[in-house]
Backbone as ProteinMPNN parsed JSONL, in Angstrom:
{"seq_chain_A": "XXXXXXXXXXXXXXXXXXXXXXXXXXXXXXXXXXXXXXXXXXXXXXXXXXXXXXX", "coords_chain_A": {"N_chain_A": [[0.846, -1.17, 0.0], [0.526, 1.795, -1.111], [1.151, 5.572, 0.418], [-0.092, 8.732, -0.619], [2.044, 11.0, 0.024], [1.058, 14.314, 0.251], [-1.666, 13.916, 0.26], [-1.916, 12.735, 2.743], [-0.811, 14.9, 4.247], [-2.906, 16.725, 3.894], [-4.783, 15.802, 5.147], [-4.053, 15.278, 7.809], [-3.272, 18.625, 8.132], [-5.915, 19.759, 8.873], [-6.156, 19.007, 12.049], [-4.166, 20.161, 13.526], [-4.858, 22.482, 13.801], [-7.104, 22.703, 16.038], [-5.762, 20.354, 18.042], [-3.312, 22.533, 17.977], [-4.785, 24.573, 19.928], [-6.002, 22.714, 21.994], [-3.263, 22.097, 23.65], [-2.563, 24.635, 24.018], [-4.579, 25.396, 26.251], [-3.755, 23.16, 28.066], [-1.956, 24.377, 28.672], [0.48, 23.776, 27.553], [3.868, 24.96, 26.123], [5.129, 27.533, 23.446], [7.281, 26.307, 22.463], [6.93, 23.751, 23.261], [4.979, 22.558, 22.127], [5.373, 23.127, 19.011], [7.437, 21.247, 19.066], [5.932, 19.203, 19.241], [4.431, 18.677, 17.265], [6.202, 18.426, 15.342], [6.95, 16.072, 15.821], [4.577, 14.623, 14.447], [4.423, 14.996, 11.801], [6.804, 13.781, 11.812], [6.576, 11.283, 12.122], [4.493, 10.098, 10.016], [6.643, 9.887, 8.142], [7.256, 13.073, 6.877], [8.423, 15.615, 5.453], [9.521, 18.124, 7.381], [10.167, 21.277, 7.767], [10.217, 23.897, 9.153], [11.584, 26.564, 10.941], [11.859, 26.46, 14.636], [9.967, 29.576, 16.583], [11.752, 32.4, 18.371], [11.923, 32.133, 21.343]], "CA_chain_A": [[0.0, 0.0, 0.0], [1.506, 3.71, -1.122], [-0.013, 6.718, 0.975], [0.668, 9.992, -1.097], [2.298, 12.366, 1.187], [0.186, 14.937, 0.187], [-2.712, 13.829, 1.012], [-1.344, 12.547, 4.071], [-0.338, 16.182, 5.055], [-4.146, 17.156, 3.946], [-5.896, 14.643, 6.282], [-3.879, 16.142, 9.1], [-3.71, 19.748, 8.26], [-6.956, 20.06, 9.804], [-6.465, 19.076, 13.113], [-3.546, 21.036, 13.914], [-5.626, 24.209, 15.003], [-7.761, 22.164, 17.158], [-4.168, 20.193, 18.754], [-2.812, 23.874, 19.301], [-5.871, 25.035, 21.012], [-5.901, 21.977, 23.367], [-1.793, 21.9, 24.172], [-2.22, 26.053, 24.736], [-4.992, 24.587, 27.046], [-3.307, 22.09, 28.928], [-0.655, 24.911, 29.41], [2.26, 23.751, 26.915], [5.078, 26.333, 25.678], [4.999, 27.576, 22.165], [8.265, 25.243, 21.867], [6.341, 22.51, 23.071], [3.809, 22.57, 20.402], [6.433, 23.119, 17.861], [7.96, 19.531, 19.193], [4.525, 17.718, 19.281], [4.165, 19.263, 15.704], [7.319, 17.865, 13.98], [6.581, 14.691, 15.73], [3.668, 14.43, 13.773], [4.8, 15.119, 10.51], [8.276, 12.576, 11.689], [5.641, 9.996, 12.403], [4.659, 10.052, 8.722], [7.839, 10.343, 6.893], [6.683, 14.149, 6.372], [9.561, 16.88, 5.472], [9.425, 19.247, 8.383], [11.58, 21.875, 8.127], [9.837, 25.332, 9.789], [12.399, 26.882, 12.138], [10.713, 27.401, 15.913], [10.228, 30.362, 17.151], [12.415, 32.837, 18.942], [11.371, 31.982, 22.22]], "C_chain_A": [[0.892, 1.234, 0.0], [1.019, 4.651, -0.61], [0.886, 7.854, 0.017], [0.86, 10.713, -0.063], [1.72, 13.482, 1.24], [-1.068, 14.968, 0.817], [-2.641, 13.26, 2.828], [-1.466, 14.043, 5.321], [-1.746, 16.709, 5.108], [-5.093, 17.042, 4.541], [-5.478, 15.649, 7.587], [-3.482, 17.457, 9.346], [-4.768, 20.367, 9.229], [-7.447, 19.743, 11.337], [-5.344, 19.697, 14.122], [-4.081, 22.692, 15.128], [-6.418, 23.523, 16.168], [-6.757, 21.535, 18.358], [-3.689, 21.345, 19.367], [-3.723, 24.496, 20.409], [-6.067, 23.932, 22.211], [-4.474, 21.989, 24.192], [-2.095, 23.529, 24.602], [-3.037, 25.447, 26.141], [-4.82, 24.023, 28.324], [-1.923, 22.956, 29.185], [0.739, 24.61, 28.697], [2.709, 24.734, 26.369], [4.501, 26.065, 24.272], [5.937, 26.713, 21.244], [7.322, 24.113, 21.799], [5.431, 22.06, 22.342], [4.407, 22.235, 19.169], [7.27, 21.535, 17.901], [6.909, 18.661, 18.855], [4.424, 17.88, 17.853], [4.887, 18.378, 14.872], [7.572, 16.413, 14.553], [5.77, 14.101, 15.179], [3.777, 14.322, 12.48], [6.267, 13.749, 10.591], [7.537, 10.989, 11.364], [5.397, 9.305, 11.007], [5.457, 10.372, 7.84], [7.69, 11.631, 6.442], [7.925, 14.587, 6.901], [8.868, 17.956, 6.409], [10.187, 20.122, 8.605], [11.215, 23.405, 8.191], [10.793, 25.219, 10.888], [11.356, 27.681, 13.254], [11.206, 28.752, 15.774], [11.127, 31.143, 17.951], [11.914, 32.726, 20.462], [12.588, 32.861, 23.622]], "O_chain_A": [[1.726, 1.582, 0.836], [-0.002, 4.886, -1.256], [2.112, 7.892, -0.089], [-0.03, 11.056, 0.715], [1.734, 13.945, 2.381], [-1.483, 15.766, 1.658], [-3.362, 13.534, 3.788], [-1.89, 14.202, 6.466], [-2.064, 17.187, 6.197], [-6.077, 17.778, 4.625], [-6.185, 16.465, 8.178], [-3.278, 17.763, 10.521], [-4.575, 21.21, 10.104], [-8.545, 20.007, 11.827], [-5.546, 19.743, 15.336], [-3.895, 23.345, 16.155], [-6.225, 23.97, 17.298], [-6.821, 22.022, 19.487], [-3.551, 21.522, 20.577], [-3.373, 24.827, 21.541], [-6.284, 24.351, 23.348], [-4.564, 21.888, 25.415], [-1.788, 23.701, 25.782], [-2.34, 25.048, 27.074], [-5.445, 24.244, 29.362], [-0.952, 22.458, 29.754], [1.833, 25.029, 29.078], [1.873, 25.576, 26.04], [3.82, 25.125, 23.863], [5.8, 26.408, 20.059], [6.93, 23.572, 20.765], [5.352, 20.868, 22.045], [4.084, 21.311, 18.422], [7.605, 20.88, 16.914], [7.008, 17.576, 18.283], [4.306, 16.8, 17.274], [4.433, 17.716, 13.939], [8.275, 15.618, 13.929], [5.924, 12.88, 15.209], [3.125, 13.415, 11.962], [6.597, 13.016, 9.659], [7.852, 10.018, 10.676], [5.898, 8.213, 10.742], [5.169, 11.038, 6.846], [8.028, 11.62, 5.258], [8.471, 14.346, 7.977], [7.806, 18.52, 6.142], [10.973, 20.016, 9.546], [11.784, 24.176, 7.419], [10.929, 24.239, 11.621], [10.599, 28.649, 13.172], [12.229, 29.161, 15.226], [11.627, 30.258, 18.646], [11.261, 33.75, 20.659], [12.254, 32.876, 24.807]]}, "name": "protein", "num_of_chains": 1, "seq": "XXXXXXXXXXXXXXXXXXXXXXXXXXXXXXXXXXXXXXXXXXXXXXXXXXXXXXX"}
């Protein structure tokens, strides 16, 4: 089975804003978001390459 990465990234595009709104939430840093983030995209072989924030 081949998943296009694309659509991959398209499926979970959309739950990103809902994810940051629960991790602000539950009180995590703007780093820590940015980690849970590019674990998400690592998870699926997804190129991640936004530099965090200046924190």
């Amino acid at each position: 089975m081949q998943i296009n990465p694309l659509e991959v990234v398209q499926f979970i595009s959309g739950s990103f804003v809902p994810m940051n709104e629960m991790c602000e939430r539950a009180g995590l840093s703007e780093r820590q978001i940015y980690d849970r983030t590019k674990v998400v995209f690592e998870y699926f072989n997804l190129l991640f390459d936004a530099v965090p924030a200046h924190w």
